[in-house]
Residue, then its C-alpha position, 0 to 999 in steps of 0.5 A: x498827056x495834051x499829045x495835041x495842042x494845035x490851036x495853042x501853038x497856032x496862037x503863040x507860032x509868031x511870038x518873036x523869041x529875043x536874040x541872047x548872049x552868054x555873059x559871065x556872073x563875077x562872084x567870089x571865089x574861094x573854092x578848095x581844091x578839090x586835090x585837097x579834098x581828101x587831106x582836109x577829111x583826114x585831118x578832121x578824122x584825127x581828133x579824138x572827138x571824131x575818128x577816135x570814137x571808131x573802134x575796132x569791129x565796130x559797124x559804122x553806118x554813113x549817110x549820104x543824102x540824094x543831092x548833087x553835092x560838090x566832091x561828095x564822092x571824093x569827101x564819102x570814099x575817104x571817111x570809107x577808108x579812114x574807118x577801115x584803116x581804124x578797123x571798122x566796118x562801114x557801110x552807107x545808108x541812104x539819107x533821102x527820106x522819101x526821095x527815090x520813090x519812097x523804095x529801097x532799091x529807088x534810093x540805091x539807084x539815086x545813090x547809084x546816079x550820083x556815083x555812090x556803088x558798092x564798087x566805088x566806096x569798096x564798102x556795102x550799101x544797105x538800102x531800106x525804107x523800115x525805121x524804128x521808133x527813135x524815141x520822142x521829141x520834146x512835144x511828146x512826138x514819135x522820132x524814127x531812124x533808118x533800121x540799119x542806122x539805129x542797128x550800127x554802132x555808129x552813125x556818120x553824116x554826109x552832108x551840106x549845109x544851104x538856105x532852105x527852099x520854104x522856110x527860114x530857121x536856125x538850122x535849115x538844110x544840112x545836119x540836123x535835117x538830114x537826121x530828123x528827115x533823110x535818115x528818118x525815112x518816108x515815114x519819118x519826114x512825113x511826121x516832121x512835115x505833118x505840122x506844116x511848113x510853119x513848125x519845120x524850123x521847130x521840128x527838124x531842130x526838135x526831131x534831129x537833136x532827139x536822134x542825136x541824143x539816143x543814137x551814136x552819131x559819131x560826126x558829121x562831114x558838112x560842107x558849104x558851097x560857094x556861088x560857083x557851086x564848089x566846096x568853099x567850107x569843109x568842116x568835120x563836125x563832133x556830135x557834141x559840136x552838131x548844135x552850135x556849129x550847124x548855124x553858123x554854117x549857114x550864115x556862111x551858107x548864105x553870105x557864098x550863096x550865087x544870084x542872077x546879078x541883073x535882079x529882074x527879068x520879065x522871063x526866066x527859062x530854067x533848061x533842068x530840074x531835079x532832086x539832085x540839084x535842089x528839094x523843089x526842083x529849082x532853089x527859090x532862093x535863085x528863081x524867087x517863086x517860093x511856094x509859101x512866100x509867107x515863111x522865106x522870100x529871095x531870089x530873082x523878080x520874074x514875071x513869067x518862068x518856064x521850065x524845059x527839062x529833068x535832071x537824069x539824076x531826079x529819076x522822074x520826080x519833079x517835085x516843086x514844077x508848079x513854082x514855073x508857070x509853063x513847062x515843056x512836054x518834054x518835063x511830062x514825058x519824062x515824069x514819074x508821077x508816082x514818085x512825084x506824087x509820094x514826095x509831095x504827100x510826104x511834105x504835107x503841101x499839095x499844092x507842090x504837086x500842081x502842074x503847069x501850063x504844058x507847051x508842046x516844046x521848048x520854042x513854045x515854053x518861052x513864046x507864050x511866056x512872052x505873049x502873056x506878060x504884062x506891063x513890058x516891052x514884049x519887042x524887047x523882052x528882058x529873058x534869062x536863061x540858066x541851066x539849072x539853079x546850081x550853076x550859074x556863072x555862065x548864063x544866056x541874056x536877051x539882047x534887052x540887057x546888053x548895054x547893062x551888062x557892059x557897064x558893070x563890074x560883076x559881069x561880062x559879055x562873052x558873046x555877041x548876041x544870036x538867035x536860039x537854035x531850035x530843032x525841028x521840033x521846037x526844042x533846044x536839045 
């Protein structure tokens, strides 16, 4: 796709990019160790209104979402041991909906690139894209769930719990969504979705709570993370608990939740997206580019946002690229389109599958960019660059921001302003 670009590149070649530093972003930091992980999972497991619903012989049956969650192996392989130790039979389902290329042996390799194997857990992973008809939410509205999960004798969710990327709810990303659409499957995040953006705080509260109510959920493992993205909150919840506790999880979801301090920038380059580090790419609560700003704003003011590669870990789908206004070949090349494709019907909002302006390398991404702004100085460019949305201590600054940056508290300088290093080919790495 444009394999040639000669006149474009031609017309931007002597744009000049802006020397950068690496600064530091201050946040609070209240992580749990991760030794410490395993013990708070155990301590959770032994009330009787979590661990003691597991019974000997039983099948239980523990989801694990596509997200690239803090601890998450160390968190899901201990709930595999404590249901052994009780006698039980565990085994994981993918909780991901359509995410994997909306296949059986897509979500397993998604689960396999997060470190999730039958090897690792020492249990089965049962892996299917067929539900059955969970019953009916409270408009009268088919509910599915995973057949593997309806079949076990109890359900186990693993997951976190974080601000949605499009709307704003009671209850966003976390436990009941993960029932009303990663257990559901592409069929079932379909039918959540299928009243648009506008009605999915309504039916990922309607849809979750109607599998919770005619399906053994047992608990859920749910976790906030902090700004350095670390496990902050551990909480093993009681099904019976699900309803109150997931809301104030995510009051606490927002008060530890990072941001690019200098507020404004005239670029944001963003090195990497995928599905494991957010559900569009890049969290629009960090780049500010909602894709329905009418339902949830936030985030950074930039004028102008490019994007220069995947996460391996999103195995091509680049679900939510048309929230940057440019991105490299390199994002092309590395595309699945049909997974792509899949994601963005299953969520109902097509314009999720636009692409971008497409520059043929990383140099140019960030020259054309700069050559299209308006109302600034584009001698002096006030550029972000980040690794991706999830990690956002260290993070690169033109040389625009440097005397700010001296004069405040919750930043530091770490380097001295240097040229980007671009290879022959114009790309970053």
């Amino acid at each position: 796709m444009f394999a040639k670009r000669e006149k474009v590149s031609a017309l931007v070649k002597d744009t000049p990019v802006p020397r950068m530093f690496r600064a530091r972003q201050i946040f609070k930091n209240n992580s749990i160790p991760p030794e410490q992980i395993p013990q708070l999972v155990r301590e959770g497991m032994r009330t009787e209104k979590t661990g003691g619903k597991i019974k000997p012989g039983q099948n239980i049956a523990i989801a694990v979402g596509s997200r690239g969650i803090c601890n998450q192996v160390a968190i899901v392989k201990t709930v595999v041991d404590c249901v052994k130790e009780r006698g039980a039979h565990p085994f994981l389902v993918p909780g991901m909906g359509c995410h994997g290329g909306a296949t059986a042996e897509g979500q397993r390799e998604v689960l396999a690139a997060l470190g999730f194997t039958e090897a690792s857990m020492g249990c089965p992973i049962r892996c299917t894209m067929e539900t059955v008809m969970a019953g009916r939410n409270p408009d009268g509205k088919e509910v599915f769930l995973d057949k593997y999960a309806a079949q076990a004798d109890g359900i186990i969710l693993s997951c976190r719990v974080k601000p949605h990327t499009a709307f704003r709810g009671k209850y966003e990303s976390g436990i009941l969504k993960m029932m009303a659409i990663g257990l559901a499957k592409q069929k079932g995040a379909e039918r959540t979705h299928d009243e648009g953006v506008g009605n999915l705080a309504k039916n990922v509260y309607q849809n979750g709570m109607t599998i919770l109510k005619n399906y053994p959920v047992l608990f859920a493992v749910a976790v906030v993370e902090n700004a350095y993205d670390q496990t902050c909150i551990l909480n093993v919840v009681p099904a019976e608990e699900i309803e109150e506790t997931e809301p104030r999880m995510l009051e606490q979801a927002f008060a530890n939740m990072p941001g690019l301090l200098p507020g404004s920038c005239d670029v944001l380059v963003v090195d990497r997206v995928g599905k494991n580090i957010s559900g569009e790419g890049m969290d629009p609560n960090i780049t500010g580019r909602f894709i329905l700003p009418e339902y949830a704003s936030g985030g950074v003011d930039a004028q102008k946002v490019a994007i220069l590669g995947l996460t391996p870990q999103t195995h091509g789908n680049c679900h939510g690229i048309c929230n940057a206004d440019v991105v490299s070949q390199q994002v092309v090349n590395e595309a699945d389109f049909e997974a792509f494709y899949i994601n963005s019907i299953t969520s109902t909002v097509l314009t999720l599958a636009r692409v971008p302006m497409i520059m043929a390398n990383h140099k140019e991404c960030i020259q054309v960019c700069i050559r299209s702004l308006v109302g600034t100085d584009k001698a002096h460019p006030r550029v972000i660059r980040i690794p991706d949305t999830l990690h956002l201590e260290y993070i690169l600054l033109s040389e625009a921001y440097y005397e700010e940056v001296r004069d405040r508290s919750d930043m530091e300088i770490v380097s001295e302003p240097f040229e980007l290093d671009f290879d022959e080919n114009g790309n970053l790495f």
